[in-house]
C-alpha positions as CSV (number, residue, x, y, z in Angstrom):
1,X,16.8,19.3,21.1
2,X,18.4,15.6,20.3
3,X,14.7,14.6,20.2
4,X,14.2,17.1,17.4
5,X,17.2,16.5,15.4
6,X,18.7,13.5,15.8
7,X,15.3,11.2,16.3
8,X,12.0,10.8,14.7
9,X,10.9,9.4,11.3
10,X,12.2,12.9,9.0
11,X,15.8,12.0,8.1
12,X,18.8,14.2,9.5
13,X,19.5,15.2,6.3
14,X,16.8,17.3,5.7
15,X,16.9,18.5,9.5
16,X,20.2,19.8,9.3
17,X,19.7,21.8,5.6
18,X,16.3,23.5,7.4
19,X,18.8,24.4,10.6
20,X,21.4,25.3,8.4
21,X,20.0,27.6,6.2
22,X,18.0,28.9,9.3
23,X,21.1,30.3,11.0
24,X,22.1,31.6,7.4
25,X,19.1,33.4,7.2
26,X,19.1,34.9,11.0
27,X,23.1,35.5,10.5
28,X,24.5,33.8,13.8
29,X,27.7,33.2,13.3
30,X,27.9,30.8,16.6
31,X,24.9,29.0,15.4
32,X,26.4,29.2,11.8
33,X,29.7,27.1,12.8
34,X,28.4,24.8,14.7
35,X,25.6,23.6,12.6
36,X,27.5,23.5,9.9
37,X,30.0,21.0,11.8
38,X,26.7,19.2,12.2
39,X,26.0,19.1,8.7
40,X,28.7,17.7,7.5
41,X,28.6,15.1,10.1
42,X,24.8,14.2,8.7
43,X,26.7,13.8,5.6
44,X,26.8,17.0,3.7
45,X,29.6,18.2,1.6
46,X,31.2,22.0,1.7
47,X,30.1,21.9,-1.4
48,X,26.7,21.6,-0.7
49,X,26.6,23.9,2.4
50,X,28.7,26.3,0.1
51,X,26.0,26.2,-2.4
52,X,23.0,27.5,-0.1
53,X,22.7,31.1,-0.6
54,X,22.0,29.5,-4.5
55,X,20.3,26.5,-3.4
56,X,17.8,26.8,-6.3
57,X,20.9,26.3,-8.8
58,X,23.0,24.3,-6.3
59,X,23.8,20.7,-6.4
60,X,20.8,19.2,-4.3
61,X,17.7,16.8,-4.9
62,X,13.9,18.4,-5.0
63,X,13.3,17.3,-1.1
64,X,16.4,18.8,0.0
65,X,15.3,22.1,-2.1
66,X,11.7,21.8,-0.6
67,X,13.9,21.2,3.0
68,X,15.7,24.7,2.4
69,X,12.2,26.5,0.6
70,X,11.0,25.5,3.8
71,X,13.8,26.8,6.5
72,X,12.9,30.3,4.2
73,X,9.4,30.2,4.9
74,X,10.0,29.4,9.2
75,X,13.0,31.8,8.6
76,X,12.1,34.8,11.8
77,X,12.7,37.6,9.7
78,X,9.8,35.9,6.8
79,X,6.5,37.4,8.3
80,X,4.0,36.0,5.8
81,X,5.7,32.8,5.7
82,X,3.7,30.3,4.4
83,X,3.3,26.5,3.9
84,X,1.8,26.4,0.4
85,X,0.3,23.3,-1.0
86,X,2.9,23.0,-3.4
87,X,5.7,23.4,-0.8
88,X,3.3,21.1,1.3
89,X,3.5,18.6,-1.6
């Protein structure tokens, strides 16, 4: 686990909006409040984490929307989820 999230070459940023919007998707509400502690310790904003469900419209970069695209595609309840090229990309 702290080699997953807190170590390697992807930053935490992006990390934490995949594990974020992960538990949003699966509807833990434990997992829910304590990754979003971790967010905003990784340096989120409520605003940001407020702004998921809408991420398309919301107030991040296109990594962190290809970060969240992502989580919906790994998301447990998703499948057919894919890794297209543009996603890939």
């Amino acid at each position: 686990y702290k080699e997953l999230f807190f170590e390697g070459d992807v930053p935490r940023r992006y990390k934490e909006l995949v594990r974020y919007r992960l538990s949003l998707i699966h509807g833990c509400q434990f997992c829910n409040r304590n990754n979003r502690a971790s967010s905003l310790e990784a340096g989120l904003t409520e605003a940001d984490l407020d702004a998921m469900e809408d991420f398309e419209n919301g107030p991040f970069s296109e990594a962190d929307k290809a970060a969240i695209a992502l989580a919906e595609q790994l998301a447990l309840t998703n499948m057919g989820g894919a890794l297209t090229p543009p996603l890939y990309a």
